[in-house]
DOFITI-35806 format. One record per residue (C-alpha): residue number from 1; x, y, z; residue in one letter. Coordinates in nm, 2 decimals, always signed. Layout:
// residues N
{NUM; {X; Y; Z}; 'A'}
...
// end
This chain:
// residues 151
{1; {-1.34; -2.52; +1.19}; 'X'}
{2; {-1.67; -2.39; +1.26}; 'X'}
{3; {-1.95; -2.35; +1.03}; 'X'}
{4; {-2.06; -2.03; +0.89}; 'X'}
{5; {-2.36; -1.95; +0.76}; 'X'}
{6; {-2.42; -1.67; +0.47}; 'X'}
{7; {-2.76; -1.51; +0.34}; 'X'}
{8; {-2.91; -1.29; +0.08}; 'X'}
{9; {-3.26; -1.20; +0.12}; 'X'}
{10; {-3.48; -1.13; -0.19}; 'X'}
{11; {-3.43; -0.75; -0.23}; 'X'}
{12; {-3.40; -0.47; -0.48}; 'X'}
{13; {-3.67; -0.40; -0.77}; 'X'}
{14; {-3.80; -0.79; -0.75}; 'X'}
{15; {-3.92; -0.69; -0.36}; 'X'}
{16; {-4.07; -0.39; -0.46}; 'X'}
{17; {-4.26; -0.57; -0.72}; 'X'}
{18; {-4.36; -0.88; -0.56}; 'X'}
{19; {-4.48; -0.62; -0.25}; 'X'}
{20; {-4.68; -0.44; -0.46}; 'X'}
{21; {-4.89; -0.69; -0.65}; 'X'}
{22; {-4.93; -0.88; -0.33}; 'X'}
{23; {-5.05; -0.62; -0.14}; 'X'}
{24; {-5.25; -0.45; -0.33}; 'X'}
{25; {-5.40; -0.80; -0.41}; 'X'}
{26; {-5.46; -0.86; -0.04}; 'X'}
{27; {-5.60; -0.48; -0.03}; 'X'}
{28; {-5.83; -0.58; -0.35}; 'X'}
{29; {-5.99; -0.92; -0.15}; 'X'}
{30; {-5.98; -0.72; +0.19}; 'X'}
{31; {-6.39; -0.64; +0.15}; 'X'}
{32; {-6.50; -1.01; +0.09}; 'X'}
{33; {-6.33; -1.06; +0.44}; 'X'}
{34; {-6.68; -0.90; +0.53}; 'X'}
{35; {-6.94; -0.98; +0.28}; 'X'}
{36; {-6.81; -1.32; +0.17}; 'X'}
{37; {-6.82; -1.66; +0.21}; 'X'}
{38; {-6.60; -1.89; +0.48}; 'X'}
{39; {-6.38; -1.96; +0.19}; 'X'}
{40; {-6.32; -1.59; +0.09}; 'X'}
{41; {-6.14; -1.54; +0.41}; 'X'}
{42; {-5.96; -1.86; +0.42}; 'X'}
{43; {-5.83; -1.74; +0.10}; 'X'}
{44; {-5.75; -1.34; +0.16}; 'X'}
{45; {-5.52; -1.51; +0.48}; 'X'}
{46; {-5.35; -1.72; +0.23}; 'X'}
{47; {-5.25; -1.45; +0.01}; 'X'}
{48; {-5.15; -1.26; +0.31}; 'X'}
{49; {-4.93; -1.55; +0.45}; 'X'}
{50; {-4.81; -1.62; +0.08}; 'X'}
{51; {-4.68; -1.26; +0.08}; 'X'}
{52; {-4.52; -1.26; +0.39}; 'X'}
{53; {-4.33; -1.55; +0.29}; 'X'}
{54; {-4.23; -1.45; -0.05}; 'X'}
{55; {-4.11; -1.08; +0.14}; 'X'}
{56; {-3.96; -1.26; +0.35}; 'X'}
{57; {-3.74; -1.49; +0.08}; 'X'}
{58; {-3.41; -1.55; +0.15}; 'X'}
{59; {-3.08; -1.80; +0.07}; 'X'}
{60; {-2.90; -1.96; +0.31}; 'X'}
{61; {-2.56; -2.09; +0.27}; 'X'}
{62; {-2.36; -2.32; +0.50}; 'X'}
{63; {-2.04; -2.41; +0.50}; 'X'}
{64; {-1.86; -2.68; +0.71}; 'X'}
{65; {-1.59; -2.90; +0.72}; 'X'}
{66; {-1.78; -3.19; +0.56}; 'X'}
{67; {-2.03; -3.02; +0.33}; 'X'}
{68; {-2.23; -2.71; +0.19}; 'X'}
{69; {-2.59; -2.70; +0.23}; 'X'}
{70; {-2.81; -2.47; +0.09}; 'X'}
{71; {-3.14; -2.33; +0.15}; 'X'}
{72; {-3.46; -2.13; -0.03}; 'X'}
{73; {-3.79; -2.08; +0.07}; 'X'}
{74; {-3.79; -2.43; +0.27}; 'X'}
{75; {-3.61; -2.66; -0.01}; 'X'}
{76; {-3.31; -2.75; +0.05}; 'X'}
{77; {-2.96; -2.98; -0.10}; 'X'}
{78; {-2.63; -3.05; +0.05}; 'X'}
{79; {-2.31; -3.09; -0.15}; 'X'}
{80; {-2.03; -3.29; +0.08}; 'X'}
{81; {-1.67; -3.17; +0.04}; 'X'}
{82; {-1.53; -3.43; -0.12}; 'X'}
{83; {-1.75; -3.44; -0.43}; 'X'}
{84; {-1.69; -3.06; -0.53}; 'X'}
{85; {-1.45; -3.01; -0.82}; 'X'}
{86; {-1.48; -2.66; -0.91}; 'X'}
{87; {-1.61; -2.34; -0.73}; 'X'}
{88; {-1.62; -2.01; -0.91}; 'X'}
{89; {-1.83; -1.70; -0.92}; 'X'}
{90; {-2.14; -1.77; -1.10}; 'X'}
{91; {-2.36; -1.53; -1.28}; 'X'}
{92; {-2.51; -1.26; -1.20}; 'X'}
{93; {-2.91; -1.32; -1.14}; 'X'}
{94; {-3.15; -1.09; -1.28}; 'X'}
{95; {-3.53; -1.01; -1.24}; 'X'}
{96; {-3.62; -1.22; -1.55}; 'X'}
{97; {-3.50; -1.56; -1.37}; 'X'}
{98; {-3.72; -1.49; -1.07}; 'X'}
{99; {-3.68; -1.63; -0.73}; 'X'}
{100; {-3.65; -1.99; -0.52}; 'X'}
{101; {-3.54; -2.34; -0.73}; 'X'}
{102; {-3.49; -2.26; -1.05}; 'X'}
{103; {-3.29; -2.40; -1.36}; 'X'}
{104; {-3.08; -2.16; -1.46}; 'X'}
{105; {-2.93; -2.34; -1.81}; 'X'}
{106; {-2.77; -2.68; -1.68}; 'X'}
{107; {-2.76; -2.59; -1.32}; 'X'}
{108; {-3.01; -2.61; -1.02}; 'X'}
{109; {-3.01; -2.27; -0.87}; 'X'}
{110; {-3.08; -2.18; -0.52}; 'X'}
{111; {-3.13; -1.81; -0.61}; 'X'}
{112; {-3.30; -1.45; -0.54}; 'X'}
{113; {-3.14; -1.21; -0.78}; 'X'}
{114; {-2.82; -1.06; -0.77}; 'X'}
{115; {-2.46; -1.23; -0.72}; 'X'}
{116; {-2.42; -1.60; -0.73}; 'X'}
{117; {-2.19; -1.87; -0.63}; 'X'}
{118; {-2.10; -2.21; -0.90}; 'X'}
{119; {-2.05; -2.49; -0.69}; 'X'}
{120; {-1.96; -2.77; -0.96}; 'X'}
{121; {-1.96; -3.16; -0.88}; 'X'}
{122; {-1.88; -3.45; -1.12}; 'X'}
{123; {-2.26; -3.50; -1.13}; 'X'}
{124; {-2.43; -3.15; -1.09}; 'X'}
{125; {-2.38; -2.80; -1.10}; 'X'}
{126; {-2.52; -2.56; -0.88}; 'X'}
{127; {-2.60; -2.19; -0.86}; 'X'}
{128; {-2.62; -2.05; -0.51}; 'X'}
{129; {-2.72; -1.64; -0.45}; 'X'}
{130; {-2.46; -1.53; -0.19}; 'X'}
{131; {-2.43; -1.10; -0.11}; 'X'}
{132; {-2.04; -1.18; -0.08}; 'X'}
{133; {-2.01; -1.43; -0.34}; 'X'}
{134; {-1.56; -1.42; -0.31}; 'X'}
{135; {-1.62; -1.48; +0.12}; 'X'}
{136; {-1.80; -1.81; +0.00}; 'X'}
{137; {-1.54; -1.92; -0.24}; 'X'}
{138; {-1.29; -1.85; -0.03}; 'X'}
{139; {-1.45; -2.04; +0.24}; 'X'}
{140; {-1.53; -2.34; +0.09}; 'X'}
{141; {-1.16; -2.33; -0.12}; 'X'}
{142; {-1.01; -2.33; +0.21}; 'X'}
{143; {-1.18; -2.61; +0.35}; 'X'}
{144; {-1.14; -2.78; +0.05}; 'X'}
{145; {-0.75; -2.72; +0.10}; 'X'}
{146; {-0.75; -2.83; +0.45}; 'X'}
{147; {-0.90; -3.16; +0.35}; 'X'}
{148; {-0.68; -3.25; +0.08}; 'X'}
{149; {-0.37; -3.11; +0.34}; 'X'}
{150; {-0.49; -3.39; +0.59}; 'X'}
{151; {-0.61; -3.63; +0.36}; 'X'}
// end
């Protein structure tokens, strides 16, 4: 099988927000781009570069025949077949748990708000932001199957 790849990007109210402060931050500095000091500017093009990236937030999901690897705002983890025991829709991820790595009670999630996948090992449990959480699930459940089938 091939591997397919799924995304949610950081979207809804939480974008709205985080584009707001940021820009209006960036707006707020924008003068000292002109009057200030070396550092002043270094600074302003940070912010800007920060907000571009944190706009620009998204999860990525891949699932192969040998593992699931996930992805956030440059960290990553990889989960191999074999070591899954459980896969289930996870909850649901609101504004008040934020965005990127977080621990979301005893899990490690992978997350911009909205829908999420559980991907449970012997060892870890993991919270992963998917827009079709069931295509995921049913993805990885029939790999899962095909492995134990030619196992």
């Amino acid at each position: 099988m091939q591997s397919n790849v799924y995304t949610r990007r950081l979207g809804g109210p939480m974008f709205w927000v985080v584009a707001i402060i940021l820009v209006g931050a960036a707006v707020a500095m924008a003068p000292k781009m002109f009057t200030g000091s070396a550092w002043d500017v270094v600074w302003w093009f940070v912010l800007v570069l920060f907000s571009v990236a944190c706009l620009l937030m998204r999860v990525k999901v891949t699932v192969d025949d040998s593992e699931v690897r996930f992805t956030v705002f440059g960290f990553s983890d990889r989960v191999a077949l074999s070591s899954i025991v459980n896969v289930c829709r996870g909850p649901e991820i609101t504004f008040k748990h934020g965005a990127g790595v977080r621990f979301i009670g005893n899990a490690t999630g992978y997350v911009v708000p909205g829908p999420t996948v559980q991907i449970e090992t012997s060892t870890s449990t993991y919270l992963v932001s998917a827009t079709d959480p069931e295509a995921v699930i049913a993805d990885i459940e029939a790999r899962l199957h095909a492995a134990n089938v030619t196992a």
